[in-house]
C-alpha positions in Angstrom: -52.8 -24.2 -14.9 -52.0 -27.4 -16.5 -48.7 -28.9 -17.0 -48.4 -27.8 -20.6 -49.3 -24.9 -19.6 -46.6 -24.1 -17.1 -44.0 -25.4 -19.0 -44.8 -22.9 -21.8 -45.3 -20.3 -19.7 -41.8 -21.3 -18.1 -39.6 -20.8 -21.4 -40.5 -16.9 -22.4 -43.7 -15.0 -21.3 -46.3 -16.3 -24.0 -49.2 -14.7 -24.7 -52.5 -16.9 -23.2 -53.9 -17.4 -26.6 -51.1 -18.9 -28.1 -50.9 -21.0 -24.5 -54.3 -22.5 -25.0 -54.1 -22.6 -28.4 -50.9 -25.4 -27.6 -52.5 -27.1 -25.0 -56.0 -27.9 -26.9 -53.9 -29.4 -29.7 -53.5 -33.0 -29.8 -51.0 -35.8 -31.1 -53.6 -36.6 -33.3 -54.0 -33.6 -34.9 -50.4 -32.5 -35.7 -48.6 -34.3 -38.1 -45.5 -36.0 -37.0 -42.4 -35.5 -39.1 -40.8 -38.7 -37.7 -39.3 -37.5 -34.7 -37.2 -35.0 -36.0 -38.4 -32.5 -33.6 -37.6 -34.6 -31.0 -34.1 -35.0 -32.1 -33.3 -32.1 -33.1 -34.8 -30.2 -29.8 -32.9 -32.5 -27.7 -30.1 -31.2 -30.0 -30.7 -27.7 -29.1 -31.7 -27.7 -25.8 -28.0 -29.5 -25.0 -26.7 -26.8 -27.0 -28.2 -24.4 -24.7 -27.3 -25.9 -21.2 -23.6 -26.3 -22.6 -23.6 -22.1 -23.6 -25.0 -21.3 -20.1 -22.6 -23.4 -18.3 -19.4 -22.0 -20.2 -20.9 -18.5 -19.2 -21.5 -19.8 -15.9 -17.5 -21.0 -15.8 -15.8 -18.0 -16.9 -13.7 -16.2 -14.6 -14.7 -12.4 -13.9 -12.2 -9.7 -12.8 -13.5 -7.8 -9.8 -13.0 -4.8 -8.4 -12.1 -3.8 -4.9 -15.7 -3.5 -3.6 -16.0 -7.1 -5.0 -17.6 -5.8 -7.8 -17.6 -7.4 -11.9 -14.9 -4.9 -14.0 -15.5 -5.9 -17.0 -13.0 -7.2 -19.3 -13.0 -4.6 -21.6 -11.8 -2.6 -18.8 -8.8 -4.5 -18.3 -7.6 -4.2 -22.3 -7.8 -0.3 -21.6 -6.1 0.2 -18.6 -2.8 2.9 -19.3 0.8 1.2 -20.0 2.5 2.0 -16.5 6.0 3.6 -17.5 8.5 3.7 -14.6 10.3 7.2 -15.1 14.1 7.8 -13.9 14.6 10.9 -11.2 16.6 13.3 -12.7 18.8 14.4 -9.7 20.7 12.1 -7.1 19.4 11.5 -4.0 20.2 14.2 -1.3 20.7 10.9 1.5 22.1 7.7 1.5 19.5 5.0 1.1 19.8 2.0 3.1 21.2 -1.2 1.3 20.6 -3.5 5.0 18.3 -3.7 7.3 18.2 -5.8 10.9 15.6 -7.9 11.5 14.5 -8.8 14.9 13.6 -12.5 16.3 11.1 -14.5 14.4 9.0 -13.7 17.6 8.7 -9.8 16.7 8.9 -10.0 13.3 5.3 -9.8 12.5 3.8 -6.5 11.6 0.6 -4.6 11.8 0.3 -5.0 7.3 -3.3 -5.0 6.2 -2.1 -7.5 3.9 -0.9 -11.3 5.5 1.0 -14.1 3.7 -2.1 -15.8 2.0 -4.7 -12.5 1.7 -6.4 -12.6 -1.3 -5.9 -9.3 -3.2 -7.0 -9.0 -7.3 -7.1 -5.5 -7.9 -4.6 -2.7 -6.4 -5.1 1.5 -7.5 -1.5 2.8 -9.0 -1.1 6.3 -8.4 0.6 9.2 -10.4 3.3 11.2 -7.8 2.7 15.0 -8.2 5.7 16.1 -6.5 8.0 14.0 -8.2 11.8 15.4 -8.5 11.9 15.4 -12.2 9.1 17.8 -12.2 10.7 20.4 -10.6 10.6 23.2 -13.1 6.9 23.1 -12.7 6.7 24.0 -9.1 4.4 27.0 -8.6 4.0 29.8 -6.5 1.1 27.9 -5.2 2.5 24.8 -4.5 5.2 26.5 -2.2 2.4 28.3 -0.6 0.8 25.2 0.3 3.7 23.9 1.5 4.1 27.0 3.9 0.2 26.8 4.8 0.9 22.9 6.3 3.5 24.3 8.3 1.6 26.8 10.1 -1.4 24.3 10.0 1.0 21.8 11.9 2.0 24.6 14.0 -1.5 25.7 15.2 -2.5 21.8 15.8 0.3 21.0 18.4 0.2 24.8 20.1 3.6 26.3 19.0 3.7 30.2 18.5 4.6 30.0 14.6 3.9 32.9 12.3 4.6 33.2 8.8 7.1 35.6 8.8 9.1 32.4 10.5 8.6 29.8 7.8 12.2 29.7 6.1 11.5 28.5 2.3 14.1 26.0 1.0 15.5 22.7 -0.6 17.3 19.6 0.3 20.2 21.1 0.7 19.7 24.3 2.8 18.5 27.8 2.0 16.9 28.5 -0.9 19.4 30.8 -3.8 17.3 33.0 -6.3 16.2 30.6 -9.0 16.0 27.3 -6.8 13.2 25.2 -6.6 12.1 24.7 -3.3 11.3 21.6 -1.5 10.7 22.3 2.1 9.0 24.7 4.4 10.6 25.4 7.8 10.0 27.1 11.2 12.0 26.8 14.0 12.2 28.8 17.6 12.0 27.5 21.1 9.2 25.7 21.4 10.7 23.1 18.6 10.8 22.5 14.8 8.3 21.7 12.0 9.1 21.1 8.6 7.0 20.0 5.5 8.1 19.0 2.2 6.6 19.4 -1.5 6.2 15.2 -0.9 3.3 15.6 1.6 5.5 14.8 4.3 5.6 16.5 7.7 8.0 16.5 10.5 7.2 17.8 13.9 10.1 18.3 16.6 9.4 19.1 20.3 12.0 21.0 22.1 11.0 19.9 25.4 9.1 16.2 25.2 5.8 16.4 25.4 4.7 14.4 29.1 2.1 12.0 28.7 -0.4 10.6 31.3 1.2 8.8 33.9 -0.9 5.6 32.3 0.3 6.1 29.0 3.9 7.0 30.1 6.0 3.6 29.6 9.5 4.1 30.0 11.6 2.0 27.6 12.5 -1.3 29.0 8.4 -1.9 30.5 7.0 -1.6 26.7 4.5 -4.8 26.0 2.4 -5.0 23.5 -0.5 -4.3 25.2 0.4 -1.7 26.8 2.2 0.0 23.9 -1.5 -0.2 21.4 -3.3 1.7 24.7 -0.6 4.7 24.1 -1.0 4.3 20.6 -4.8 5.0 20.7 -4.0 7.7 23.0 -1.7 9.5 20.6 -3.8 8.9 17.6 -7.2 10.1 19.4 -4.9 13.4 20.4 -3.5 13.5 16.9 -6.4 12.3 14.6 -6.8 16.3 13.4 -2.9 16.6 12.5 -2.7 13.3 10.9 -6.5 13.9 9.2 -7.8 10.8 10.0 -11.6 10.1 10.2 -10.9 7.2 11.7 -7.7 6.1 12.4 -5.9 2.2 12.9 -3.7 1.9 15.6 -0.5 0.6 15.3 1.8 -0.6 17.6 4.6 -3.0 16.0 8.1 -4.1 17.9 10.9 -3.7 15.8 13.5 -5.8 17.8 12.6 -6.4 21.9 14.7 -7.3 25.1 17.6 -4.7 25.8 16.6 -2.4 22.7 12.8 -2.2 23.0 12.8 -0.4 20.0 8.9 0.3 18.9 7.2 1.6 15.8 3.8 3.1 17.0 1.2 5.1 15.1 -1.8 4.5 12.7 -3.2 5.1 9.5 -6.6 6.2 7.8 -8.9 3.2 7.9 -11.1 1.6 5.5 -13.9 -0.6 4.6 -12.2 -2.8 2.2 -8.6 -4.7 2.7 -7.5 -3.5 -0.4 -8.2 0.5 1.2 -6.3 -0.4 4.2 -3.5 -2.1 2.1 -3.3 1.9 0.1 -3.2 3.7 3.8 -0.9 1.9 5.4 1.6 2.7 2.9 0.5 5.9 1.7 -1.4 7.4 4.6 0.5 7.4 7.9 1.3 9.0 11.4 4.6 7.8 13.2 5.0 8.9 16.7 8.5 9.2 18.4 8.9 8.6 22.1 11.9 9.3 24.8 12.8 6.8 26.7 11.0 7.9 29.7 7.8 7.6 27.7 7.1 11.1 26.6 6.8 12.5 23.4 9.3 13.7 21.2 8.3 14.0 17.7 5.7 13.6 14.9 6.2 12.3 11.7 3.4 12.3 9.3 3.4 10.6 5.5 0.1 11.6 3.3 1.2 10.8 -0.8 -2.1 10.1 -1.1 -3.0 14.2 -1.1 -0.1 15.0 -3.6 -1.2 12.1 -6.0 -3.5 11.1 -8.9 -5.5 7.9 -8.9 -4.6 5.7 -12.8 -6.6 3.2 -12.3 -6.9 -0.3 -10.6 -4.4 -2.9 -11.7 -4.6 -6.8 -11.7 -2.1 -8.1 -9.1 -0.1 -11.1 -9.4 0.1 -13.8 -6.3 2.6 -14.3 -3.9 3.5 -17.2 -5.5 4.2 -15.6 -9.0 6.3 -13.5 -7.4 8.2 -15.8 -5.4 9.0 -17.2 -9.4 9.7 -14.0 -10.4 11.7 -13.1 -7.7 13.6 -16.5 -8.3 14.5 -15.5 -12.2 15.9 -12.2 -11.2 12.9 -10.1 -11.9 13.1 -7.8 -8.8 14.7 -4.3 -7.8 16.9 -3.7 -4.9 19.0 -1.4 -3.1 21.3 -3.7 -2.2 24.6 -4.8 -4.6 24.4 -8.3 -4.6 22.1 -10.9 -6.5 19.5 -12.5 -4.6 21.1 -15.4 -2.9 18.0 -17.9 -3.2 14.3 -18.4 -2.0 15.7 -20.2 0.8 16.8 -17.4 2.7 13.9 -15.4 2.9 12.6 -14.0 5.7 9.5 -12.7 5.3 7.0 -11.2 2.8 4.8 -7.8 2.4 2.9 -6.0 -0.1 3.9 -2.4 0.0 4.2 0.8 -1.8 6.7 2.1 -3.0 6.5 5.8 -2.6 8.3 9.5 -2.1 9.8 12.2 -4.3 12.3 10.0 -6.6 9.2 7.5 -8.0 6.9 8.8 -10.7 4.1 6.4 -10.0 3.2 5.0 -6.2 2.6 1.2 -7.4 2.6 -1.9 -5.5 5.4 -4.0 -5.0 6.0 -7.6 -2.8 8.6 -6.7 -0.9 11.0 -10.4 0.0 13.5 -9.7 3.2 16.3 -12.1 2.5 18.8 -13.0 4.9 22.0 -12.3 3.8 24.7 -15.1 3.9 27.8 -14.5 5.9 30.3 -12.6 3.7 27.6 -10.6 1.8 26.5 -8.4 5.0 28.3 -4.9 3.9 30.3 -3.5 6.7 29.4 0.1 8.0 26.5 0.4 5.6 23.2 1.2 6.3 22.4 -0.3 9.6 24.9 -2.0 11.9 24.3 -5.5 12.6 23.4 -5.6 16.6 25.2 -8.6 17.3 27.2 -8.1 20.2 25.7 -4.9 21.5 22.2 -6.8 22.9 24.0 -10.2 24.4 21.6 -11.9 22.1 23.7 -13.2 19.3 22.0 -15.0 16.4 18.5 -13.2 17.7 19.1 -10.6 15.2 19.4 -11.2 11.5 20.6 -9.0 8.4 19.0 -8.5 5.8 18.1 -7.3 2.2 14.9 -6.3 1.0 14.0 -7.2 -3.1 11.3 -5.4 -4.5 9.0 -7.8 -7.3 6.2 -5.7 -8.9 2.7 -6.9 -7.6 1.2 -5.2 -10.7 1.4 -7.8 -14.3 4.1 -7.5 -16.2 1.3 -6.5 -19.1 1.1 -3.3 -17.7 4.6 -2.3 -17.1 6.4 -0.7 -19.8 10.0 -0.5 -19.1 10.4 -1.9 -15.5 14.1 -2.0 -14.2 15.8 -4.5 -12.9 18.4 -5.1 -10.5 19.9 -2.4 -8.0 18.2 1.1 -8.0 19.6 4.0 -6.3 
């Protein structure tokens, strides 16, 4: 093929006869119109390498799997609106927390200081408290049902006749709205709420293998992630994993070796694991001798909906945010400054007081001295481990990783 040839050919699929048709034609024969095609071609054909390079240029949303959304997608997403629980909270909710050495302070998050997260699912909270009128003689049966599940999983002699139907705040009057399923005898306890979540109590500790059995004061982390796996290979039907994540994170070491060890469903994506982690979970308690004493498992994801995947904002948009007061807390005082923070996660936000399981950055802030409150939530462990200044108190401020665009009424400030 000639050159003419293959240059036609190159701009559209042109029949053959109108190919050689173009190539047998000459200068001589076409009549020039004093290089106006020339000029104006050139005219065009910059036109069109400009339009492809704009297309070229233009950011595209994507969506967990990496994949385009398109951007009519992200005009239609649902206005988030953040809901008030109508009822006060049966338990105190902690306004402090203590963190441990910078050493220990890192945790087993999915998400790191840097990852690169766009899109985030929000999810709708079935069993949330203002919804209570609507529970069903269904939904307390399924609450029963995970109790004797539970019980059948971990070998305790549980019938249904022993399942004790109730609420927050003990046994259920004629008319109430129950919240929690319980069974109790000798063997231990197990109770599971409307929430998804289940609590499992041993009455004697279960013993674990002599190599998994660490008493409190040998704990390492290496050690501590082989009787992680252990538990969650045991476990993996309770918690109902099909695979599970390990996780073995040190809350504050030395005299307290206190350790926060269990797992959650995993994933293929980061943004899957991110979801699990805080909505998908199995804690495991242990004596100090190393055995088991109780279960704790966290599933939202089964009594929730799926709205859709939100845009998130970066770490350092919510740093600014955080800076102009655009955060929620639990704590009484104003955020003392972008100095004293501490650390950053992405979270959840999740149980039966929030309407909609959404993202948040969560900012522990150190508290300056004078703003720590005395006696409230947990006490400050200078002092009691020898290690003073090791040990630092805290406040955690909640900024929403989903835009702004999206929220309809987000509150500010303290929350209860």
């Amino acid at each position: 093929m000639k050159m003419e040839e293959k240059f036609l050919s190159a701009i559209g699929d042109i029949e053959d006869d109108f190919i050689s048709e173009a190539a047998a034609c000459t200068p001589a024969a076409v009549k020039k119109p004093k290089n106006l095609w020339l000029r104006y071609g050139c005219l065009a054909a910059c036109l069109v390498i400009a339009v492809v390079a704009c297309v070229k240029m233009m950011p595209v949303e994507k969506g967990s799997g990496g994949n385009p959304l398109p951007q009519d997608n992200m005009a239609k997403l649902p206005i988030l609106t953040i809901e008030e629980k109508q009822r006060d909270s049966h338990s105190e909710k902690r306004t402090k927390k203590v963190l441990a050495e910078e050493s220990v302070r890192e945790t087993e998050n999915p998400w790191k200081s840097g990852s690169k997260v766009e899109l985030l699912p929000v999810y709708s909270n079935d069993a949330f408290i203002a919804n209570d009128e609507n529970l069903k003689a269904a939904e307390e049966a399924a609450i029963v049902d995970r109790v004797l599940l539970a019980a059948a999983a971990v070998d305790m002699d549980v019938k249904a006749d022993d399942v004790v139907i109730g609420c927050d705040y003990g046994e259920k009057d004629d008319g109430a709205v129950s919240f929690i399923a319980k069974a109790e005898n000798d063997e231990g306890t197990i109770q599971s709420s409307r929430g998804h979540e289940l609590l499992i109590q041993f009455a004697d500790e279960v013993e674990l293998p002599e190599e998994c059995r660490i008493p409190k004061g040998e704990r390492t982390q290496e050690n501590m992630e082989r009787v992680t796996a252990w538990l969650l290979d045991k476990y993996a039907d309770l918690a109902g994993f099909e695979e599970g994540k390990a996780v073995a994170e040190a809350v504050w070491k030395e005299e307290w070796q206190k350790w926060m060890i269990g797992g959650y469903e995993k994933t293929d994506t980061l943004e899957g694991d991110i979801v699990s982690y805080n909505l998908k979970r199995v804690f495991f308690h242990l004596d100090d001798a190393g055995n088991l004493q109780s279960i704790f498992i966290k599933d939202y994801l089964a009594g929730s909906e799926k709205i859709e995947e939100y845009p998130i904002i970066s770490e350092d948009e919510a740093k600014r945010l955080l800076a102009l007061g655009d955060y929620v807390t639990r704590y009484d005082h104003d955020m003392p400054g972008l100095g004293y923070i501490q650390r950053i996660s992405l979270v959840y936000l999740a149980g039966d007081d929030f309407n909609i399981f959404m993202p948040y950055y969560a900012f522990d802030v150190k508290l300056p001295e004078g703003m720590a409150p005395e006696g409230d939530g947990e006490a400050s462990l200078e002092g009691e481990t020898g290690t003073e200044g090791a040990y630092v108190d805290c406040a955690t401020y909640y900024v929403p990783a989903v835009k702004s665009d999206y929220i309809a009424n987000m509150p500010k400030g303290k929350i209860s």
